[in-house]
VOGU-3710 file (C-alpha; in Angstrom, 3 decimals, decimal comma):
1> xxxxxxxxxx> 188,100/-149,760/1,863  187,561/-146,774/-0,231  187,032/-144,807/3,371  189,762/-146,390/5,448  192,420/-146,175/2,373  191,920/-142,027/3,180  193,448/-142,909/6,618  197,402/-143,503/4,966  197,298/-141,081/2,803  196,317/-138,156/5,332
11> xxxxxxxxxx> 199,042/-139,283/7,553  201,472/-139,207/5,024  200,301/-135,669/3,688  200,626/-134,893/7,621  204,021/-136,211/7,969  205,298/-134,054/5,046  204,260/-131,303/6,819  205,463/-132,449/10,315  208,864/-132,665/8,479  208,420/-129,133/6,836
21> xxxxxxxxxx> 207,614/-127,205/10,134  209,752/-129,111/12,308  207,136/-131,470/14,141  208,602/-134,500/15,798  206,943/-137,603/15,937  206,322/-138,184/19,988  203,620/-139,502/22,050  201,818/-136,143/22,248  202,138/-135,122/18,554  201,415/-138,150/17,100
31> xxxxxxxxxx> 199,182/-140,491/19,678  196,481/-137,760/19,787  195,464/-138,691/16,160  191,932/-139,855/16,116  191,537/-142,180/12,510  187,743/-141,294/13,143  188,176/-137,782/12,650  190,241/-138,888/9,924  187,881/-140,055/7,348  184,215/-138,246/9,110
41> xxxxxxxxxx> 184,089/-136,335/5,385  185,020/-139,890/3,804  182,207/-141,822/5,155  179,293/-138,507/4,531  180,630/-138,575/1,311  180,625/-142,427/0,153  177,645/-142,741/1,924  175,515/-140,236/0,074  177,159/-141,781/-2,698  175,587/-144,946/-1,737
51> xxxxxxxxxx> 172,183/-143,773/-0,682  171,691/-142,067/-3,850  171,863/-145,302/-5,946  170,098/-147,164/-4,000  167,578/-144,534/-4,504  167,528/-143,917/-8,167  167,283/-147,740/-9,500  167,246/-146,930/-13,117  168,550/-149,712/-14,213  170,217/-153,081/-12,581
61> xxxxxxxxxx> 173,804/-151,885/-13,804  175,333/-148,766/-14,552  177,610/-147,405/-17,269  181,119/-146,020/-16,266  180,007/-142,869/-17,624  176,703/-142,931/-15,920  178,242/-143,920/-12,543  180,450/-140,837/-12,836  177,127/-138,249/-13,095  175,725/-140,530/-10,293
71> xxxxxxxxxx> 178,806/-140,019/-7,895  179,191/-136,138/-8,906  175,361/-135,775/-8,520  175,195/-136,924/-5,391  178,298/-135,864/-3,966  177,836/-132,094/-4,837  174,912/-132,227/-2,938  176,667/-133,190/0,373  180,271/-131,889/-0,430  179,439/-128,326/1,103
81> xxxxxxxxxx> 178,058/-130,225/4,369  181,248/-132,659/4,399  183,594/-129,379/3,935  182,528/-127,037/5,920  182,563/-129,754/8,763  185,591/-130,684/8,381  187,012/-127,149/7,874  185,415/-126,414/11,586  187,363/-129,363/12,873  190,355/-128,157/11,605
91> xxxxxxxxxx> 189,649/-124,324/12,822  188,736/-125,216/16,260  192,311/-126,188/16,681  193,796/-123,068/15,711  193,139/-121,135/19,398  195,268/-124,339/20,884  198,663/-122,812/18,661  197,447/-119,469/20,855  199,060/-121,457/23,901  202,193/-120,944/25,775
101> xxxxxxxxxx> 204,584/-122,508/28,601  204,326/-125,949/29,543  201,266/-126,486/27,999  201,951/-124,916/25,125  204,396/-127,150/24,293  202,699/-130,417/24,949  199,680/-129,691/23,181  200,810/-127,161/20,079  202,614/-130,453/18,334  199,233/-132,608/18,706
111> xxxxxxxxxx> 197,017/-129,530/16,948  199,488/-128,691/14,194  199,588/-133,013/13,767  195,731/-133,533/13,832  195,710/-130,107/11,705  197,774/-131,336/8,808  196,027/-134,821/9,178  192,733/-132,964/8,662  193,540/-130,624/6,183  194,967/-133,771/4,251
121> xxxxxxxxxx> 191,320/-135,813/4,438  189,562/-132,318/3,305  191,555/-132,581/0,494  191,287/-136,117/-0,141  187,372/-136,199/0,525  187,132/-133,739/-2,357  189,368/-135,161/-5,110  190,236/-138,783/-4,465  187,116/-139,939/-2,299  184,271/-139,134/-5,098
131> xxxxxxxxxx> 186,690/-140,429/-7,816  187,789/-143,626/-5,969  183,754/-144,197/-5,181  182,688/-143,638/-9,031  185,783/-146,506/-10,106  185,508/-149,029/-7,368  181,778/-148,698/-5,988  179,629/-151,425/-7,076  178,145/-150,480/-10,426  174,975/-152,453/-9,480
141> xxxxxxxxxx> 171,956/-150,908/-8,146  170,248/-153,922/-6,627  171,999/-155,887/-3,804  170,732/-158,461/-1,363  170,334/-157,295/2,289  173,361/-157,548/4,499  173,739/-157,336/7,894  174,443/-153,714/8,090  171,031/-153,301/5,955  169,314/-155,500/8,805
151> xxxxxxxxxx> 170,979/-153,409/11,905  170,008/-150,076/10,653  166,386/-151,434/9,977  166,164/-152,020/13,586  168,036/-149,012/14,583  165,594/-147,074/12,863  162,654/-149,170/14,079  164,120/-148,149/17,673  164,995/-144,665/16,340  161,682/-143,465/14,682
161> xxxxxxxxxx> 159,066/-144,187/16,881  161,117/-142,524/20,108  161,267/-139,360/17,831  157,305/-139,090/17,238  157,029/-139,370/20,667  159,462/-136,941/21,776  157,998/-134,776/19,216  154,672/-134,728/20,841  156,434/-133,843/24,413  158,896/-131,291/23,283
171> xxxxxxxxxx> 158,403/-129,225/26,280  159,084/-131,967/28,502  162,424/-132,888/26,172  163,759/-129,377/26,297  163,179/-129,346/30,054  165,500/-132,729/30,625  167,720/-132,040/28,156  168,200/-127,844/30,365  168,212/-129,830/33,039  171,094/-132,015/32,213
181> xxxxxxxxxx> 172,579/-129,120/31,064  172,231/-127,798/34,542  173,334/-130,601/36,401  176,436/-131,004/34,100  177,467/-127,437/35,220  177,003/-128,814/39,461  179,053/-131,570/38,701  182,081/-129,389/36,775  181,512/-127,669/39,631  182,392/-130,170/42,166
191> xxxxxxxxxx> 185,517/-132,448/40,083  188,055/-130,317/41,476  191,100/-129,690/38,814  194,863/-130,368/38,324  197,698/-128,989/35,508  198,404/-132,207/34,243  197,819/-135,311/35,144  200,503/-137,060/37,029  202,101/-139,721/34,661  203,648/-142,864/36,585
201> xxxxxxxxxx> 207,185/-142,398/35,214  208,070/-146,330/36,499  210,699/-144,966/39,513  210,295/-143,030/42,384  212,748/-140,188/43,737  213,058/-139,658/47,787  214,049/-136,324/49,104  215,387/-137,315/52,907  216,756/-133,785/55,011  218,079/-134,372/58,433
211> xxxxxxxxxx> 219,044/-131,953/61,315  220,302/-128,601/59,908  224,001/-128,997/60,815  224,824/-132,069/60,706  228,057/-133,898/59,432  228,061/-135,849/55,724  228,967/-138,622/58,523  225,628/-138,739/59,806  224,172/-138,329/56,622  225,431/-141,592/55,003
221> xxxxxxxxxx> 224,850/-143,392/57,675  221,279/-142,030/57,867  220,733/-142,769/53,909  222,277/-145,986/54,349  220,239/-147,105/56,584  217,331/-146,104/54,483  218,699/-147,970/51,873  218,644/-151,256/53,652  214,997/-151,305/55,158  213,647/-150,118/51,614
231> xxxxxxxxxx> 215,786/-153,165/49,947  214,566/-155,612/53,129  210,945/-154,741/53,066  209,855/-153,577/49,398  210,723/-156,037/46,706  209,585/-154,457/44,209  212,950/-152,299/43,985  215,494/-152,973/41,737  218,202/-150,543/42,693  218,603/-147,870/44,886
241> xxxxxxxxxx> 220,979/-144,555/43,849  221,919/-141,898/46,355  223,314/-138,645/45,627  224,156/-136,211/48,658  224,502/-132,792/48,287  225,478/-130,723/45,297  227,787/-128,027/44,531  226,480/-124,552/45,444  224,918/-123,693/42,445  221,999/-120,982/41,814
251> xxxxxxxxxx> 220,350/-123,432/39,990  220,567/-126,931/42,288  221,736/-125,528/45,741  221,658/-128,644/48,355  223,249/-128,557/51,646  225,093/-132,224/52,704  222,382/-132,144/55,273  220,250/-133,412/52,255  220,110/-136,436/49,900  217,781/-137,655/46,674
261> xxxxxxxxxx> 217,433/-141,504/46,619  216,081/-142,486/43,516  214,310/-145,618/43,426  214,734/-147,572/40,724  211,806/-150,426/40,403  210,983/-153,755/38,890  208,404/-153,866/35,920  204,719/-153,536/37,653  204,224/-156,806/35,879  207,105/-158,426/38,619
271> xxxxxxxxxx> 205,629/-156,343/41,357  203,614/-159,104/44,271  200,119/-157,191/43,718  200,451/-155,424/46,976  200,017/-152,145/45,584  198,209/-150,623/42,746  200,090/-147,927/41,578  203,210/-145,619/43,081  201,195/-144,096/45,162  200,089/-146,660/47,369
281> xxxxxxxxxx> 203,765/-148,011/47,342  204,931/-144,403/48,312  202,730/-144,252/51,070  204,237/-147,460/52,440  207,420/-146,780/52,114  207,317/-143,478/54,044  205,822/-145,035/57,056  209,055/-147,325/56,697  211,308/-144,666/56,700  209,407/-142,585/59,035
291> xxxxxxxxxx> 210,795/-145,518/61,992  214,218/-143,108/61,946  213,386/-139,994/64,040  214,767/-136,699/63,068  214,366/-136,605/59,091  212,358/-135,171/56,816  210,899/-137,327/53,492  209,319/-135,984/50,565  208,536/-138,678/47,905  207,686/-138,053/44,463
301> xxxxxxxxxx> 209,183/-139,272/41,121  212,355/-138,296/39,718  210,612/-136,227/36,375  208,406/-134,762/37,988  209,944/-133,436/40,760  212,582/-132,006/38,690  209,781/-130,522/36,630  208,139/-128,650/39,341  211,681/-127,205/40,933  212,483/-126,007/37,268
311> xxxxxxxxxx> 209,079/-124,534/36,879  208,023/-122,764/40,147  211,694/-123,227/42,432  209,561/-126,290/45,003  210,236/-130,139/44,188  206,843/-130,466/45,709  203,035/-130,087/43,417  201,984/-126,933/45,902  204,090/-124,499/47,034  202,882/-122,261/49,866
321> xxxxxxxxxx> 205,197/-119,351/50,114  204,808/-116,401/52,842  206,729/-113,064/51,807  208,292/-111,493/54,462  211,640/-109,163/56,035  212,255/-111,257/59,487  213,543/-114,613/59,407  212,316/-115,535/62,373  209,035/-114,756/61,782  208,640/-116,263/58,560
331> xxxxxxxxxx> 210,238/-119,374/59,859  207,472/-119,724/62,761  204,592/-118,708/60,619  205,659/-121,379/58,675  205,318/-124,010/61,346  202,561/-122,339/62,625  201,102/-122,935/59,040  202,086/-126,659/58,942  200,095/-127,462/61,968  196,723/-125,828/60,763
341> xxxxxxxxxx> 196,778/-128,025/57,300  198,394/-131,303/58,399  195,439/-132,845/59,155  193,499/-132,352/55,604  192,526/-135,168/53,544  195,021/-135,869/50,567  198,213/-134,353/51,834  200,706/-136,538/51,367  204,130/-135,043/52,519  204,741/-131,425/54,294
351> xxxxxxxxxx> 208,001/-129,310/54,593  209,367/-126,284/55,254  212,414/-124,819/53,808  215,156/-124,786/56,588  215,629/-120,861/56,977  217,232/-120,598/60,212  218,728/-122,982/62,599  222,290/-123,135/61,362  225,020/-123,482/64,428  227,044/-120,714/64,447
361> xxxxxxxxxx> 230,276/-119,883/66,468  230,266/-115,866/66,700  232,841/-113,917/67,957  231,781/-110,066/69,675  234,763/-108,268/70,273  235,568/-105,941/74,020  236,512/-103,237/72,028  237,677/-100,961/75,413  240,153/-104,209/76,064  241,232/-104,889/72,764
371> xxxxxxxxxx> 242,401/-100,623/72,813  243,790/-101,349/76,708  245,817/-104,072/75,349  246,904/-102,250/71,942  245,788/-104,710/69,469  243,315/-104,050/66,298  240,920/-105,645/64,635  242,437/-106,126/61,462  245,683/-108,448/63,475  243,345/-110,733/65,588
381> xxxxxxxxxx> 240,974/-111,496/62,309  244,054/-112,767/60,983  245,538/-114,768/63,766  241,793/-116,265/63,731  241,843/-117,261/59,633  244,979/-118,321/59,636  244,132/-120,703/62,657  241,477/-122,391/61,874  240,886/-122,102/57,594  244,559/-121,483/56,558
391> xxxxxxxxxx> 246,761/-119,107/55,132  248,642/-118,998/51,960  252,449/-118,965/53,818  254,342/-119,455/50,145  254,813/-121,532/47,205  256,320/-125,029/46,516  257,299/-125,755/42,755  257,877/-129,032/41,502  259,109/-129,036/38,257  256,490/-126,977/36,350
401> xxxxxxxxxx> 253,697/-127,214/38,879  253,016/-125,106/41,404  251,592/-125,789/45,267  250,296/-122,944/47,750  251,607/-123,802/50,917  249,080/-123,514/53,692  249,854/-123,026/57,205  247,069/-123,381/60,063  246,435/-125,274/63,402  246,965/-128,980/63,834
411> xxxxxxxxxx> 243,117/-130,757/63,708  243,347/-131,941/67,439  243,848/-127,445/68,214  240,443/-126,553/66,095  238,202/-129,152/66,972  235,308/-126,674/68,774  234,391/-123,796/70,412  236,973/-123,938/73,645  239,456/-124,525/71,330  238,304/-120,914/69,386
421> xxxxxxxxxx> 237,679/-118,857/73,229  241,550/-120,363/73,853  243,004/-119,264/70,921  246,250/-117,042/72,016  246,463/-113,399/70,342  250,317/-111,722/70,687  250,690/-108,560/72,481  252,814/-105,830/71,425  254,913/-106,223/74,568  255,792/-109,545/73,380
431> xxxxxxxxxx> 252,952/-111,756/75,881  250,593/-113,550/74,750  245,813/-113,472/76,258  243,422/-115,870/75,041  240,977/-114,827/72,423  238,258/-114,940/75,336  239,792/-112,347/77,620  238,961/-109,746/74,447  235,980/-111,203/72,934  232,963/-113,336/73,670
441> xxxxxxxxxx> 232,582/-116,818/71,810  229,743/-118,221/71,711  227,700/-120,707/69,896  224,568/-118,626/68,327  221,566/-119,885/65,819  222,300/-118,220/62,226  220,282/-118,456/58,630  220,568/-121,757/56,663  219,860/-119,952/53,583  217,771/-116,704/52,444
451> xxxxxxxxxx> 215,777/-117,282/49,117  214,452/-114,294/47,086  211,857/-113,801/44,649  211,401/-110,884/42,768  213,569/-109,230/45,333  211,965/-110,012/48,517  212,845/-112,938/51,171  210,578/-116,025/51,289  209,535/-119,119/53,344  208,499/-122,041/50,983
461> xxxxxxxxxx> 206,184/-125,026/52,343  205,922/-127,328/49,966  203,401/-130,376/49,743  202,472/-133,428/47,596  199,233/-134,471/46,780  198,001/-138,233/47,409  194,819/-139,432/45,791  193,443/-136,044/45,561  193,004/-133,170/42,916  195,253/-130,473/43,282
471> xxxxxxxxxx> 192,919/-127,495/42,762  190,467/-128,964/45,803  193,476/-129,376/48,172  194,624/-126,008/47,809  190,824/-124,158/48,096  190,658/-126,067/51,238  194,061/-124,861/52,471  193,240/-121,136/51,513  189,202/-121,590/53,416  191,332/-122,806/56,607
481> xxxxxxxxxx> 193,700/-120,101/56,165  191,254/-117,176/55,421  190,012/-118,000/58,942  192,065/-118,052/61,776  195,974/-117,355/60,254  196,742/-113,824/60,703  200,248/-112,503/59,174  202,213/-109,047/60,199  201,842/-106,180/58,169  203,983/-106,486/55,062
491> xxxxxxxxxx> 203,606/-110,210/55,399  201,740/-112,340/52,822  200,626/-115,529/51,011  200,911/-116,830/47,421  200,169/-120,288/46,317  202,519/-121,911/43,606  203,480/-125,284/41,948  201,407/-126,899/39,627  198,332/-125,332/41,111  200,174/-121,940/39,513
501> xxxxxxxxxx> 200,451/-123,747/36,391  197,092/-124,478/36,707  195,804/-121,053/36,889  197,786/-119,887/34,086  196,466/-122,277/31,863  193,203/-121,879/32,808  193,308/-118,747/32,255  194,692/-119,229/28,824  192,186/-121,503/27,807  189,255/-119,017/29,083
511> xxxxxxxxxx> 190,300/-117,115/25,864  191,382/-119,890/23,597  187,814/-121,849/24,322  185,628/-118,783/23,537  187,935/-117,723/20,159  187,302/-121,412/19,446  183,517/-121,264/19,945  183,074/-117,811/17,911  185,003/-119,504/14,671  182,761/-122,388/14,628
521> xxxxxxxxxx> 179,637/-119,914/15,302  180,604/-117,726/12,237  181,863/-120,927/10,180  178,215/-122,347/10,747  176,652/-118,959/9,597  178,557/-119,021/6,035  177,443/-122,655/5,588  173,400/-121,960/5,664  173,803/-118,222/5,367  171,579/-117,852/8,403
531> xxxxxxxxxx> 172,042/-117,065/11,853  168,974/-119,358/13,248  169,976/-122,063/11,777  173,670/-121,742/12,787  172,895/-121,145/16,182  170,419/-124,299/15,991  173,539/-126,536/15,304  175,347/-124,636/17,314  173,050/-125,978/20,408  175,555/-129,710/19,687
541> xxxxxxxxxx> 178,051/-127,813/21,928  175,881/-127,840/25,151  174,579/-130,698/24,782  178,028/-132,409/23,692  179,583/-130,696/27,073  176,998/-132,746/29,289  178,754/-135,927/27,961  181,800/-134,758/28,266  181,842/-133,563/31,869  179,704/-136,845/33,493
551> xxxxxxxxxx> 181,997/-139,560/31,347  185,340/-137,627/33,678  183,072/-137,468/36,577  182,099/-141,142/36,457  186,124/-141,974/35,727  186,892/-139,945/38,799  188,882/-137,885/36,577  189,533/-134,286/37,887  189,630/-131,111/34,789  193,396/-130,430/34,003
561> xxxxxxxxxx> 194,653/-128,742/30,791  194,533/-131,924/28,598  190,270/-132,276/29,180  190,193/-128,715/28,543  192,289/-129,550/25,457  189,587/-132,477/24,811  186,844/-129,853/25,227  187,856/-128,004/22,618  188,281/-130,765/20,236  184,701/-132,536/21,107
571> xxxxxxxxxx> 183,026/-128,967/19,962  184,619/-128,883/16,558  183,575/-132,724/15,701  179,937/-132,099/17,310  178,577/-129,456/15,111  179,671/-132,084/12,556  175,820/-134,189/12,449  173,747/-131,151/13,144  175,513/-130,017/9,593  174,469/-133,701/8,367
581> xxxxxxxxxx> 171,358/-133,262/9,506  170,135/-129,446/9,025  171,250/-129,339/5,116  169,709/-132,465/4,753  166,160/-130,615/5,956  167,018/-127,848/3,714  168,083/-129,952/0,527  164,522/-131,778/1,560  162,833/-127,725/1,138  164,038/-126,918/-1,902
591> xxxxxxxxxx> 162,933/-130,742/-3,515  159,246/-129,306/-2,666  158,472/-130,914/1,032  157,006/-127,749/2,640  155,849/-129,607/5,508  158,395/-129,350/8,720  157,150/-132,359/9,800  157,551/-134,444/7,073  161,091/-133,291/6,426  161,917/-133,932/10,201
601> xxxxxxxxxx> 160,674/-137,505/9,862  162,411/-138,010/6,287  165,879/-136,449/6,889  166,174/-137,894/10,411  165,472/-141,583/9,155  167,732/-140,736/5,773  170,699/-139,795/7,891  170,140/-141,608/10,591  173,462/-144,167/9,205  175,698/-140,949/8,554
611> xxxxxxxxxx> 174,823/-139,639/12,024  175,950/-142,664/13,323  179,027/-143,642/11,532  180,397/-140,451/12,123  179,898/-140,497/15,605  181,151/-144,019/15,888  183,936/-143,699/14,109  185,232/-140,979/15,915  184,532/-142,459/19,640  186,081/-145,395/18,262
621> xxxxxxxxxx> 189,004/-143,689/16,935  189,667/-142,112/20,810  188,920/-145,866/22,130  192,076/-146,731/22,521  193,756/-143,743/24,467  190,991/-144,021/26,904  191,605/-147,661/27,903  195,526/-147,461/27,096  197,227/-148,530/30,367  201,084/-147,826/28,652
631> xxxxxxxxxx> 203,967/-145,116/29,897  202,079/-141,606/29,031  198,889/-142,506/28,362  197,534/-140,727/31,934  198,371/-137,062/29,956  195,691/-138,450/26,757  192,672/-140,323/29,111  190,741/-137,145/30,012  191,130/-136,063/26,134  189,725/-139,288/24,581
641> xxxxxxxxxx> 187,261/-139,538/27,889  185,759/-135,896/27,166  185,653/-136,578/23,388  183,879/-140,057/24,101  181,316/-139,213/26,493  180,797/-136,071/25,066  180,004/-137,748/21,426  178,067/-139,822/22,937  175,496/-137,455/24,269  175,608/-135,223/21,632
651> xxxxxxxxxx> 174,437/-138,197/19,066  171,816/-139,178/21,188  170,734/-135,385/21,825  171,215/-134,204/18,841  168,813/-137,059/17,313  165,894/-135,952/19,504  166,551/-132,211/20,396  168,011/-130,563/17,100  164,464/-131,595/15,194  162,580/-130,589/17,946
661> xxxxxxxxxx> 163,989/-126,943/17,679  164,164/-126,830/14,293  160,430/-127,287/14,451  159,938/-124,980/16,708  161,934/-122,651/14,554  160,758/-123,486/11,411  156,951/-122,844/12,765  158,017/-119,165/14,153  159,497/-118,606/10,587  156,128/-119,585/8,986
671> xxxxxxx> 154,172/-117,867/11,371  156,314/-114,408/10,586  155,456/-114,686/7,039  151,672/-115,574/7,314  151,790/-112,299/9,128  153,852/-109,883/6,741  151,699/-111,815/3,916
//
């Protein structure tokens, strides 16, 4: 109770702080909070406490006073241990504040929230923990065996001999434990990678484009239809929206050639068990839709495809784009493109932007006839506007309103291009030719739109990814590429989308992780004021990586930001029982055990419980965020999953491999000074 009553009061000291700094309480900021890290200097601290008078039966009962010198006694000797852990926990967030853009944002609220949380239990495992133990703790020293007695009895029963024997093969133990090591690094390898992992927002958004050209006639008819197979063959929709168009804005443009439907859906819990997830449901539905010829569907979900057009100018999570002058060229390298990746694994839909194609009605003017006949330019450009757009002729007022009145040819006169080539232009003489006897008319392809970036003219393809990790996807798009798609001179290639995002981040976090790694290094170094034995402990991180990277392999779990994010956390609480351990070897040294050995075999089976609990009590503190199945909890799995599994071998390794090098360097120590000697 004494342990788990630290958990409210951090929190609250964190949410002071949250207020103060302007924090918000979301899912990021405030369901990243692991109640394991919480309390880790609670539970080395009442346990010492614990262990000490069990230890020292002096007498059946203690004295208030008594119990106080008992409590300080024996929680001076493990405060610096419990600190200094917790103080590297709370530094190896700091590099995470370091981070900008997207990621930055999602992930700077959860370390300044686990930050405060942390710096609240250092406080509180110093001050209210020891005092809290010396007034509540049983002042008995004898107590009858409970089942916690009787499971660490067999734990260490397990424990001890498996240590004696590893410590007679430590060659062979250092050999599995590189070789894990090594294998971890093949499988990293191999997982592939994404920004962020896709979170199923409950709806689905469907981009449909038909021919470039067409009428907003066609195009509710072709959305309507749409509408009605999707309501006749999917029940699990709710309601369907459809928005066509959108003003000409820099921000939105959409032509009325284009429509969103947003799918609104039941609750998965209403859904028939036909499909798993949105995906799969997705997938089905574009085969549906796919029974109308002549359109073009892209189906994602209505957040995130909003996301990636604000982030990188593509709805879609990859966007190829070829840099170029010509039009034309850019617009068949782009199908040319399309056909050489269609066909790889994971791709779910494929577009093009529409960059040429337009009907046109172009007018090329005789200019010898149009000076035979005495006309100019600047008269039959008129006539023309005021034809077929209109022409401001005068005003109307009614009352204190004013109308333009617009003059220009009945609808049945401007209907298409015959009616343009007939179109009669006045003579000076007084006659009257047809537009066609001084000009050509003709119907001619023109641009649909010309995008820019950074000042030069681009061809977007843009693609979704279906049951696959981004970052594989794309390598395998730029290996087919790289062999047999040759661009003009002046022409080239640059991948966007999330797998942008995903570069910038990682590139981020290739200096965050290493800042990260150097504090703990030089934190460890002022806690035993010597480099071996910092860089002994320091050996957790390794071996707490292995863990990390086989529980997301054996999830299927690609590496995005947020397991890199996990990484970084699993390092800080790692070194945490190598401190346990290693001061406990050196506190056994300075009691008079000169024998490596025997301290080895003594401080592993004394901390063998605080090992454990802190271990435990972290994992279990993750638990939940790695099994949560509720709205967001896709962005925290690989975070709790990389802390987990990566606990979990660091416990185990750190058990068995820490005392075998400290051994090893303990007996190059006493070899060094039987030689100055």
């Amino acid at each position: 109770l004494i342990v788990a009553s630290v958990i409210p009061l951090a929190m609250l000291f964190a949410i002071i702080l949250m207020n103060a700094f302007g924090v918000s309480g979301n899912l990021m900021s405030l369901g990243a909070i692991d109640f394991g890290i919480i309390v880790d200097g609670a539970v080395i601290i009442v346990e010492a406490t614990m262990h000490h008078l069990q230890k020292n039966k002096r007498k059946r009962e203690l004295t208030q006073s008594e119990m106080d010198d008992e409590v300080y006694e024996s929680a001076s000797k493990i405060r610096n241990s419990a600190a200094f852990g917790e103080i590297i926990i709370l530094i190896v967030y700091l590099p995470i504040l370091a981070l900008v853009g997207t990621e930055g944002k999602m992930f700077k609220p959860m370390a300044m929230t686990v930050g405060f949380a942390v710096a609240g239990a250092f406080i509180l495992s110093l001050t209210y923990v020891p005092m809290m133990s010396a007034l509540f703790l049983s002042k008995n020293t004898e107590h009858k065996e409970n089942f916690s007695n009787r499971m660490m009895a067999w734990l260490e029963g397990i424990y001890t001999p498996f240590l004696e024997k590893a410590l007679q093969f430590k060659k062979v133990v250092l050999g599995i434990s590189l070789g894990l090591f090594a294998l971890g690094l093949i499988v990293f390898n191999t997982m592939g990678g994404e920004f962020i992992p896709t979170i199923e927002e409950g709806d689905l958004a469907i981009n449909a484009t038909i021919m470039t050209g067409s009428s907003l006639t066609q195009m509710v008819e072709t959305t309507t239809k749409y509408e009605q197979i999707l309501k006749a063959k999917f029940p699990e929709i709710k309601t369907i929206v459809t928005k066509i168009g959108s003003g000409e804005i820099p921000t939105d443009p959409m032509p009325i050639e284009s429509g969103d439907l947003i799918i609104v859906l039941k609750d998965k819990k209403e859904w028939k068990g036909k499909y798993d997830n949105w995906e799969e449901l997705a997938n089905a539905m574009k085969k549906e839709m796919e029974i109308i010829p002549g359109a073009n569907i892209e189906i994602s979900q209505p957040i995130q495809m909003r996301f990636n057009e604000l982030m990188t100018g593509s709805r879609s999570d990859i966007a190829i784009k070829i840099f170029g002058d010509d039009l034309e060229i850019l617009d068949a390298k782009a199908t040319e493109l399309i056909s050489k990746i269609r066909n790889i694994e994971g791709i779910g839909d494929l577009k093009a932007d529409k960059v040429t194609g337009l009907p046109q009605i172009t007018i090329k003017y005789d200019y010898n006839k149009i000076a035979l006949y005495g006309l100019n330019i600047s008269d039959i450009n008129q006539i023309i506007r005021s034809s077929f757009a209109g022409e401001s002729a005068g005003k109307i007022y009614d009352q204190s309103k004013r109308f333009d009145v617009v003059v220009r040819m009945n609808q049945d006169n401007r209907a298409d291009i015959t009616d343009v080539s007939n179109l009669f232009i006045p003579l000076p003489n007084g006659q009257q030719v047809p537009l066609s006897q001084v000009a050509t008319v003709e119907y001619e392809q023109g641009p649909v739109q010309v995008t820019r970036e950074d000042g030069k003219r681009r061809i977007t393809i843009g693609l979704n990814v279906r049951g696959r990790d981004i970052k594989s996807v794309v390598e395998e798009i730029q290996q087919k590429l790289d062999k047999d798609f040759k661009l003009p001179a002046g022409y080239y290639v640059t991948y966007g989308g999330q797998f942008e995002n995903l570069v910038e981040a990682t590139k981020r976090l290739s200096v965050a992780l290493p800042i990260a790694l150097g504090l703990i290094l030089v934190l460890l170094y002022f806690t035993f004021k010597s480099f071996k034995q910092a860089g002994l402990i320091f050996t957790a991180i390794p071996l707490s990586a292995i863990g990390g990277v086989f529980a997301l392999w054996m999830r299927g779990m690609p590496f995005s930001i947020s397991a890199g994010i996990g990484f970084i956390a699993l390092f800080g609480i790692a070194v945490l029982n190598g401190i346990v351990l290693i001061s406990y070897f050196n506190q056994l040294k300075t009691e008079g055990i000169l024998d490596p050995l025997q301290r080895v075999l003594i401080g592993t089976k004394t901390r063998l419980r605080p090992v454990l609990m802190t271990a435990a009590v972290a994992s279990l503190g993750f638990l939940p965020m790695a099994l949560s199945t509720s709205g967001g909890a896709e962005v925290q799995k690989p975070l709790a999953t990389v802390v987990i599994g990566g606990l979990f071998s660091a416990t185990l390794l750190t058990l068995i491999v820490l005392p075998i090098l400290y051994l090893l360097l303990e007996k190059g120590i006493n070899r060094k000074e039987r030689e100055e000697n």
